[in-house]
C-alpha positions as YAML, in Angstrom:
chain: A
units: angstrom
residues:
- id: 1
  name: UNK
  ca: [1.19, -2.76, -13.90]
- id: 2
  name: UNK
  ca: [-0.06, -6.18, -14.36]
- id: 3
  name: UNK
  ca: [0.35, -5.68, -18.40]
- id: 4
  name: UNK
  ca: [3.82, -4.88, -17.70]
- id: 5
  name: UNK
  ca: [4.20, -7.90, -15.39]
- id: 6
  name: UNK
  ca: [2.68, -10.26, -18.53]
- id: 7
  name: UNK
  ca: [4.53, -8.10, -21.09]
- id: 8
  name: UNK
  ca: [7.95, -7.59, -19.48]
- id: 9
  name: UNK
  ca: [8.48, -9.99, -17.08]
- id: 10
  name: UNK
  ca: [10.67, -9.64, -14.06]
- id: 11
  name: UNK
  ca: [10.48, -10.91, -10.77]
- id: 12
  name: UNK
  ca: [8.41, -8.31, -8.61]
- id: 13
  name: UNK
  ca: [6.24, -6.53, -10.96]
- id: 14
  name: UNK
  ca: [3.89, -9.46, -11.00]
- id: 15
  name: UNK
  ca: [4.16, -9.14, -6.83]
- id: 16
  name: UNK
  ca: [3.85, -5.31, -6.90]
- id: 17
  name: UNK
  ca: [1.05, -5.44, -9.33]
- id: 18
  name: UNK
  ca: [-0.95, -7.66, -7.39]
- id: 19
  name: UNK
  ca: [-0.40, -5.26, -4.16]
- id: 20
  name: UNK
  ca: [-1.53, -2.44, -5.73]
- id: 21
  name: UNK
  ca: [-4.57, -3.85, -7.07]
- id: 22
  name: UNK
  ca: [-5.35, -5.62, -3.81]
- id: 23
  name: UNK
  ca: [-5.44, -2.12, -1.89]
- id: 24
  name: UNK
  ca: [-7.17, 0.24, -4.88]
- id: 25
  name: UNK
  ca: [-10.78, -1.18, -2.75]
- id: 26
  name: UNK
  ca: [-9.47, -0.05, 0.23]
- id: 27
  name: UNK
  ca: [-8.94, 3.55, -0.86]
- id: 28
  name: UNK
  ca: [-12.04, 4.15, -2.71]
- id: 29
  name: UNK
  ca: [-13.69, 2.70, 0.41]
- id: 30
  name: UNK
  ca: [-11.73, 5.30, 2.62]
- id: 31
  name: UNK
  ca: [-12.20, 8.16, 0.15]
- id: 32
  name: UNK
  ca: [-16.48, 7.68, 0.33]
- id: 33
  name: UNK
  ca: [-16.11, 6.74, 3.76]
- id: 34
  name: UNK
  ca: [-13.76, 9.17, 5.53]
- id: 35
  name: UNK
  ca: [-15.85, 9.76, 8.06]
- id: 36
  name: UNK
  ca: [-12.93, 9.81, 11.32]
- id: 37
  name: UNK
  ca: [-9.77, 10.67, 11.30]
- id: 38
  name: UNK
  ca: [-8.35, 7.41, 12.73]
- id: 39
  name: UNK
  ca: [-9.53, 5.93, 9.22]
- id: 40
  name: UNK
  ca: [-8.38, 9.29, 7.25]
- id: 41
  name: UNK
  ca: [-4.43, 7.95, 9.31]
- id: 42
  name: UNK
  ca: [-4.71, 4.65, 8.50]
- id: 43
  name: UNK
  ca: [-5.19, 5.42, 4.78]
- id: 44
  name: UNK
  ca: [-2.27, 7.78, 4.75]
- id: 45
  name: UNK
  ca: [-0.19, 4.85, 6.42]
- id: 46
  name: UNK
  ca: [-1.37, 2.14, 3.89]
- id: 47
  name: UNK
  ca: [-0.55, 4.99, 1.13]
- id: 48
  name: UNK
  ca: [3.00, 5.12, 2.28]
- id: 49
  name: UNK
  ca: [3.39, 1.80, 2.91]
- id: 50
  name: UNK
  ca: [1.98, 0.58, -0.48]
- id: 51
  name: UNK
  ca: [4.25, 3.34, -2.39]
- id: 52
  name: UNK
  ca: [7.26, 2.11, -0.62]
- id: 53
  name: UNK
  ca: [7.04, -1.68, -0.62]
- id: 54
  name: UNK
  ca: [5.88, -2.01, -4.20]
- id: 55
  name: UNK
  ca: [8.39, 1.15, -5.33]
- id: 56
  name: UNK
  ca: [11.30, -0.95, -4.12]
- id: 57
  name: UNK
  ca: [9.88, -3.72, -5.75]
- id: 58
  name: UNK
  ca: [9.36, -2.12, -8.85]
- id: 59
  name: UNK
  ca: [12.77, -0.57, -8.45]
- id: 60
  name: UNK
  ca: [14.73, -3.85, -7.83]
- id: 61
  name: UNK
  ca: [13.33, -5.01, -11.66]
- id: 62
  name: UNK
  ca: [13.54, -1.89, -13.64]
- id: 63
  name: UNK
  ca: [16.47, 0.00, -12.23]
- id: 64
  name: UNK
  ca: [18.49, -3.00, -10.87]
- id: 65
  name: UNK
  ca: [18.77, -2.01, -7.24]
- id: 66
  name: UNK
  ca: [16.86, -0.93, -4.39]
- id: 67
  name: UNK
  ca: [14.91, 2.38, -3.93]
- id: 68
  name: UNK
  ca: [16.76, 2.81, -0.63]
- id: 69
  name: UNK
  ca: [18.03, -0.02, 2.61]
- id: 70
  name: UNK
  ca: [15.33, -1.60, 4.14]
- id: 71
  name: UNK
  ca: [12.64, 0.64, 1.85]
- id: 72
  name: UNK
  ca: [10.81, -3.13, 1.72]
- id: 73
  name: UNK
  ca: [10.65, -4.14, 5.12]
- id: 74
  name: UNK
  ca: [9.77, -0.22, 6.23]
- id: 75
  name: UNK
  ca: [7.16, 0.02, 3.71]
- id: 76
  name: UNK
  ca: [5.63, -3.63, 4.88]
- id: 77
  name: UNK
  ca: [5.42, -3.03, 8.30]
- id: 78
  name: UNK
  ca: [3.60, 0.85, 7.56]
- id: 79
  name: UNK
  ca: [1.41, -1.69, 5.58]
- id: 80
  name: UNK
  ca: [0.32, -3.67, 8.72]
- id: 81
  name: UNK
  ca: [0.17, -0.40, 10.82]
- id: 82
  name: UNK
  ca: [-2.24, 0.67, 8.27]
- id: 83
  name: UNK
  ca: [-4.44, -1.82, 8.37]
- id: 84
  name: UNK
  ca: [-4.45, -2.10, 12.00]
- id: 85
  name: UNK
  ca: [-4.99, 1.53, 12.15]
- id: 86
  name: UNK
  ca: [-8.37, 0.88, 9.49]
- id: 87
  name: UNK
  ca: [-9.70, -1.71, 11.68]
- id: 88
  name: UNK
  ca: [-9.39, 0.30, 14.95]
- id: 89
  name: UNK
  ca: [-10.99, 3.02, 12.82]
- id: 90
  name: UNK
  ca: [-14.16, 0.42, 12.91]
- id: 91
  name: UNK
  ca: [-13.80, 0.57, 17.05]
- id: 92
  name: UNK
  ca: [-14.00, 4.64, 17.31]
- id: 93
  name: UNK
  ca: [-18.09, 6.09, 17.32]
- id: 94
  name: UNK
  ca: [-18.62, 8.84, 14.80]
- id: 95
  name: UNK
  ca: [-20.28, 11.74, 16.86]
- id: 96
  name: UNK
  ca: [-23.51, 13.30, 14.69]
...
């Protein structure tokens, strides 16, 4: 994504590239560390979120219109909701 961003310009693929590399951490983290299922929901959320946001994004540049109304501002809120859900994951005791 970033290659396309340097390579083909437009104005959200440099925005959607940088998204998507920001959160790749996050998921590897969840994947090795999926130990509750608040954390397991949270990841799911950011997933959505991330897919949305950046595929309207991504959309707006290569297809010349929107993925579908308000697909931005749904996807960025599921963002926050995933990230509050991730920290709140940090709150809940894993039982042994």
């Amino acid at each position: 994504m970033s290659a396309a961003a340097a390579h083909l310009g437009g104005a959200f693929v440099g925005t959607a590239a940088s998204f998507l590399l920001m959160h790749a951490p996050v998921f590897l983290a969840a994947g090795l560390l999926g130990v509750n299922w608040i954390l397991r929901i949270g990841s799911l959320i950011l997933l959505v979120g991330l897919l949305l946001f950046c595929g309207d994004l991504l959309a707006r540049d290569f297809i010349g219109s929107r993925l579908f109304p308000l697909s931005a501002p749904i996807g960025g809120t599921l963002l926050i909701a995933g990230w509050l859900a991730i920290a709140a994951s940090a709150l809940v005791r894993v039982r042994s």
